[in-house]
C-alpha positions as CSV (number, residue, x, y, z in Angstrom):
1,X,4.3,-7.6,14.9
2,X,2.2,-8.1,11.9
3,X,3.2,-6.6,8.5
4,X,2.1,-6.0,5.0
5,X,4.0,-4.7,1.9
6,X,1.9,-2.1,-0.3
7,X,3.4,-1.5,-3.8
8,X,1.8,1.5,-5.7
9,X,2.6,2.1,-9.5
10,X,0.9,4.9,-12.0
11,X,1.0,8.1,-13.6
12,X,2.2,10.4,-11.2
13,X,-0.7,12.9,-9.7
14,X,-0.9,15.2,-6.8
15,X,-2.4,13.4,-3.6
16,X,-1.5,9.8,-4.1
17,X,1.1,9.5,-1.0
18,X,-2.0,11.2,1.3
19,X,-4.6,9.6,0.0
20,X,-2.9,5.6,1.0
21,X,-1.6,7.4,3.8
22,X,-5.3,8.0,4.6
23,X,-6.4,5.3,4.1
24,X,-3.6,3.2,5.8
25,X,-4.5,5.2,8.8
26,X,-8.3,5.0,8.9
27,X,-7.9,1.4,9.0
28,X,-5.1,1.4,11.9
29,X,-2.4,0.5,10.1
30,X,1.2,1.8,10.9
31,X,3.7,2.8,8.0
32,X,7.0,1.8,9.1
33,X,9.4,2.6,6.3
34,X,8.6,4.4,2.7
35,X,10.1,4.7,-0.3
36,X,9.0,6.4,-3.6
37,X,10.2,7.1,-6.9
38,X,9.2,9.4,-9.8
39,X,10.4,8.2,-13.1
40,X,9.4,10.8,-15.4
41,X,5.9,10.5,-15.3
42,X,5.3,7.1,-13.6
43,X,5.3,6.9,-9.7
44,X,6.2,4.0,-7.9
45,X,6.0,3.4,-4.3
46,X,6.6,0.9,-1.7
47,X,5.6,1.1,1.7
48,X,6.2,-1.2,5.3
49,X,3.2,-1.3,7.3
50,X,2.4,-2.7,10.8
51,X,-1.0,-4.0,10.7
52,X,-0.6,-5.6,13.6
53,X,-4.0,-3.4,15.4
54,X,-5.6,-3.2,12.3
55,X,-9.2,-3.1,13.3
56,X,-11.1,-4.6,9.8
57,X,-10.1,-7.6,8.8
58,X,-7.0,-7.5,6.3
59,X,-8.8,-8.9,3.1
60,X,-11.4,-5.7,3.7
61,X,-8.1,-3.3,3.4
62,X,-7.2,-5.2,0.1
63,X,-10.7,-4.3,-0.9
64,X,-10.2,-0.5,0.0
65,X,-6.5,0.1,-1.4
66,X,-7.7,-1.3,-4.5
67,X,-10.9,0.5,-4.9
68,X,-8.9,3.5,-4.0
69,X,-6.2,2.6,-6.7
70,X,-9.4,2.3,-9.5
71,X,-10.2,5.5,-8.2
72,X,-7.0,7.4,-8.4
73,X,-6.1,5.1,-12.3
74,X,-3.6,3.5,-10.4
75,X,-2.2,-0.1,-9.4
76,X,-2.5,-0.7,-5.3
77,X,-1.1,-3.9,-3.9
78,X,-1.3,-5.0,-0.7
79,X,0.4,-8.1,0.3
80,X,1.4,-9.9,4.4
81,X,4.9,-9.7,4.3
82,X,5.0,-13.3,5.0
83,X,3.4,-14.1,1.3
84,X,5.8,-11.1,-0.4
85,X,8.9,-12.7,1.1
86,X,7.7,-16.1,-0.2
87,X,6.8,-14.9,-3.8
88,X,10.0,-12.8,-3.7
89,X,12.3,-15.6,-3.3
90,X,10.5,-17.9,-5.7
């Protein structure tokens, strides 16, 4: 299994979970595990995804979480959990 690590921080607004969610989905990838927090106005979230049958390649869903993220005035990041782990323990 392939997976990726999205992190998503901003001022908190109705639709952000659906609209990644959507997006996520349209582009065949699987969320395995969230988690989301609202700290007063700022939401964060960090999501587990299985992109395993993702059917564009996974640079072209960087480029759509973070157009989506300019769209909504928010941060979207999308990395392979391979490269997160790495960074992670540096």
């Amino acid at each position: 299994m392939k997976r990726a690590v999205v992190t998503v921080i901003g001022k908190d607004k109705t639709g952000i979970i659906a609209e990644v969610a959507r997006t996520l989905a349209d582009n065949q990838a699987n969320i395995l595990d969230v988690s989301q927090t609202l700290m007063d106005d700022i939401f964060t979230m960090s999501m587990l995804v299985d992109i395993t049958d993702i059917d564009a390649k996974f640079t072209e869903l960087q480029t759509k979480l973070t157009a989506l993220g300019a769209k909504l005035s928010i941060s979207i990041q999308v990395q392979r959990e391979e490269i997160f782990n790495s960074i992670s323990q540096i």
